[in-house]
N, C-alpha and C positions, 0 to 999 in steps of 0.2 A: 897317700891316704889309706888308714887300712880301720877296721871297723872291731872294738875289744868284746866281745860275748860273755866274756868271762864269770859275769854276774846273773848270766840266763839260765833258766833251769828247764824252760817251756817258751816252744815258739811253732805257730800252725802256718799253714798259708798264708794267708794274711800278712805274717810278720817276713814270709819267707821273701813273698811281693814286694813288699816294702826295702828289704834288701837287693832286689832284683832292679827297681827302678832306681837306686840310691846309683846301683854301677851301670844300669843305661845312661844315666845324667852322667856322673864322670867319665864314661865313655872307653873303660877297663875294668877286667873282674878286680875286687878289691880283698885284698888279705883278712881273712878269717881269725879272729885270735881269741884262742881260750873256749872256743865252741865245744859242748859234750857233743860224742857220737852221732844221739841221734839229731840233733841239729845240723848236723855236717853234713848228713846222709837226705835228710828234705831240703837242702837247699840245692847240693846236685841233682834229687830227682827234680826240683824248679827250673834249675839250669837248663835241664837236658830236655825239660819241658816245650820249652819255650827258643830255645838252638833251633834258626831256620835249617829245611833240610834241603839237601846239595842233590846236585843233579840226580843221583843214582836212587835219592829216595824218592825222588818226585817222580822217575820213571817206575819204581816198583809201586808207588800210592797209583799211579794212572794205570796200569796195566789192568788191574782189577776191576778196576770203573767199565775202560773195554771189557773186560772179558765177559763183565755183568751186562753190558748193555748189551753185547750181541746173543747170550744165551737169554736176557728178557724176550728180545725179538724175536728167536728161534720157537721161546714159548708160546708167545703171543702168535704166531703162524699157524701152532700145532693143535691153539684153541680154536682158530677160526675154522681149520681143517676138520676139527671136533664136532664141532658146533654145525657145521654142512653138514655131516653125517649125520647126526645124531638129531636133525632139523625134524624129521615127522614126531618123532617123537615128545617133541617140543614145541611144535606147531603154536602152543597157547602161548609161546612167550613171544611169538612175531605177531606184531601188529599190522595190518595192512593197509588199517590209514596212513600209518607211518612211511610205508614205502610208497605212496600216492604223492604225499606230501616230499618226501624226499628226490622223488622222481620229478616232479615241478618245481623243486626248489635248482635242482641241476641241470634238466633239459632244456624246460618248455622258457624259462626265465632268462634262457640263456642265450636262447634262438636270436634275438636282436646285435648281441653282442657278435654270435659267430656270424652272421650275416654279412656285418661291418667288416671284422674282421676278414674272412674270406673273400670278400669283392675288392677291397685295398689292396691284399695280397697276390690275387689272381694282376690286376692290375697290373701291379708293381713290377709283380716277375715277370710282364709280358713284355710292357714297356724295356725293362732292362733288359731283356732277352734278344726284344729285336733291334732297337740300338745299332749294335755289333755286328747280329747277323745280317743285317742289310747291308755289309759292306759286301756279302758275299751271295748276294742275292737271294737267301736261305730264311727270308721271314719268315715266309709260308708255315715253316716248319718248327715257327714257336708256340702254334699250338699244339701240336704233337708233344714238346718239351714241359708245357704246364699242366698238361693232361696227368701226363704220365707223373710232376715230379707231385701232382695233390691226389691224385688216388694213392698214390704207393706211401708216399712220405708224409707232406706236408699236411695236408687234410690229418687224419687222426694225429700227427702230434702237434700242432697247433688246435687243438679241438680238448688232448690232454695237459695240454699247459692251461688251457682259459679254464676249464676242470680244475685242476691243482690251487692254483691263484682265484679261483672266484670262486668255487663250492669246495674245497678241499681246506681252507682255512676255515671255511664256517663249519664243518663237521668237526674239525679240532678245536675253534673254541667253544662248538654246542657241548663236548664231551668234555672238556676242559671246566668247563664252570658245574656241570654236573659233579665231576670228582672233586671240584675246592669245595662244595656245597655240599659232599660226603652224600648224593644219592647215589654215587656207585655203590657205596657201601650200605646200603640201604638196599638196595636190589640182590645184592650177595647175601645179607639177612635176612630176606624174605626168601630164599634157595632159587633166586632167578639169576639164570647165567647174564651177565652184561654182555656178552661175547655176541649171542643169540639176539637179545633185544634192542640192542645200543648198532651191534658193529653191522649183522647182518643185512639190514634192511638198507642202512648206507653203500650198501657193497653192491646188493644188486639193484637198485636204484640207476649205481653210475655204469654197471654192467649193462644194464638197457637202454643208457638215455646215449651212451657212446656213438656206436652206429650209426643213430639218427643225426646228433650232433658234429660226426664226420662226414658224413652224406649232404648233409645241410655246408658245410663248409667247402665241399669239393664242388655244388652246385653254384655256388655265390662266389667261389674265384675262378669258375667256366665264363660265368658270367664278367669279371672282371677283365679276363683277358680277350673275351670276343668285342670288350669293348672298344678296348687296345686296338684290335685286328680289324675292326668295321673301322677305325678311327684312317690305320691305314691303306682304303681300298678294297678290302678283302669282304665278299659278300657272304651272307650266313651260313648258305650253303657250302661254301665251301670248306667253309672253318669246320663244322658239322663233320665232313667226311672223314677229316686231317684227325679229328678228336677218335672217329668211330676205328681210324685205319691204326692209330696210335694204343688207344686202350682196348682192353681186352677186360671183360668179367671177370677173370681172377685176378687184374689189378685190383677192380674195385674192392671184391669181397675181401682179398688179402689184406685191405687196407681197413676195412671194416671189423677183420680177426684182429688185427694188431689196436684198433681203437678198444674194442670190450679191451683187452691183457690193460691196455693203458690204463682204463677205468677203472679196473677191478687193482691196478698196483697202487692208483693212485687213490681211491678209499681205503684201500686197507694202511698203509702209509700215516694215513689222515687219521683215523682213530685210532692207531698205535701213538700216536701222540698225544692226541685226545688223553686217553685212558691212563697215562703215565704223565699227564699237569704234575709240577710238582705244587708248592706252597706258596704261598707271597702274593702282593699285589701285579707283578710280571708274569705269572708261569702261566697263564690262557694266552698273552700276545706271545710270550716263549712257545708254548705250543700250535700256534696257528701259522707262527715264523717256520719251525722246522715241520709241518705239513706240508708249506708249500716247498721250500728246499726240496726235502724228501722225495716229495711227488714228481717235481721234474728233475732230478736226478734220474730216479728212478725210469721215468719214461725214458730218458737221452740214454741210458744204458740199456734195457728194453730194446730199443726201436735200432741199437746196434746188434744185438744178436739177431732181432729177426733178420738185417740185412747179410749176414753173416748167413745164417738158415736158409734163407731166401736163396743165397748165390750157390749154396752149396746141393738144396734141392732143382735148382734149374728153374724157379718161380720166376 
């Protein structure tokens, strides 16, 4: 099959397409005959248009996509860091209903939730704990084991994952429907930084409501596992002692320093998402999807370094 031109004198896209699906359907390029130059010349530029491209181009089209997304983020850090600084200054653009509101919508709202949570957990670990250890006589000393592993660990990163998953999706889709709805861009033409009025108030919100929320969480799985330990024999006083001879106040507050870093990763995460919604009916559930990712990523790498820091200052 070959296709005669000969009688062509003008031919655009259009006509060039129509040759392009002619040899998709036969399923081989097909011979060109009698075509002038520049016909010859737009239909290779169609060809080449339209040629999927092979490994090497798909790794130099991707490369770029990286390197733009992690220099956005690098920006996006250096505005928040801005934006702290330059905060008195600015003072009029933070609202302080908004960080009231914000700060109940993540703490006080939440208290039920970590409640549940932490009393299952303290439970669970106690039970599983002692198990095993009663073969060796050594229950006594599970509470010693859940003390230690909810102040240090479990407490603030279980505290920053119900953060992540429960208030760190809804700061990405509150800022997500704000940017398809084009008020971010409305607040950049009134000369109001979004950085200052959007991000800040979410940032220290979960900077404050942390603390509480991991403090709240280490008391309700104390309470979990003295349930365990009263279940087996073990009287309150006792437990009491095993907890006071096992932690130490620099667990607790250590664990308290590592809850705010979680909060403050896990907001800022959450409105780098927000604030970068793209378009379409998906890109608010696309951004509320990688807040949460984001967030507890972010803390699980986090809550290694401090252990790492931690071992390395003797804490």
């Amino acid at each position: 099959m070959a296709v005669d031109l000969s009688g062509l004198v003008y031919c655009d896209l259009s006509g060039a397409s129509l040759l392009l699906s002619m040899e998709a359907a036969h399923g081989a390029a097909l011979p060109i005959l009698g075509a002038v130059p520049h016909v010859t010349a737009l239909l290779a530029r169609a060809r080449a248009s339209v040629t999927p491209a092979g490994p090497r181009a798909a790794t130099r089209s991707a490369s770029p996509n990286l390197v733009r997304a992690v220099g956005d983020a690098i920006a996006y850090l250096g505005e928040v860091v801005c934006a702290v600084l330059f905060l008195p200054a600015r003072r009029r653009m933070l609202r302080w209903p908004d960080l009231l509101r914000f700060a109940d919508q993540a703490g006080v709202r939440a208290i039920p939730l970590i409640i549940l949570l932490g009393y299952l957990m303290g439970l669970i670990l106690a039970f599983q704990s002692a198990v095993p250890m009663r073969r060796f006589g050594a229950d006594l000393y599970v509470a010693n084991l859940v003390a230690i592993s909810l102040l240090r660990e479990l407490g603030p990163l279980l505290a920053a994952v119900i953060l992540a998953g429960r208030t760190g999706s809804a700061f990405a889709a509150e800022i997500g429907s704000m940017k398809v709805n084009q008020e971010v861009d409305a607040l950049v033409t009134m000369s109001i930084d979004p950085v200052t009025m959007l991000v800040l108030p979410r940032l220290m919100a979960a900077i404050l409501v942390m603390p509480a929320l991991a403090l709240i969480l280490d008391v309700a799985g104390l309470l979990g596992m003295t349930t365990v330990m009263t279940g087996f024999g073990y009287p309150l006083i006792t437990i009491a002692r095993q907890v006071q001879a096992a932690a130490t106040p620099l667990d607790l507050f250590g664990g308290l320093f590592k809850g705010m870093c979680f909060g403050s990763a896990v907001a800022v995460i959450s409105c780098f998402a927000g604030l970068n919604t793209g378009v379409g009916p998906r890109a608010v559930g696309q951004a509320a999807t990688a807040a949460v990712v984001g967030g507890i990523v972010a803390t699980i790498f986090l809550d290694g370094l401090f252990s790492i820091l931690f071992y390395r200052l003797g804490l």
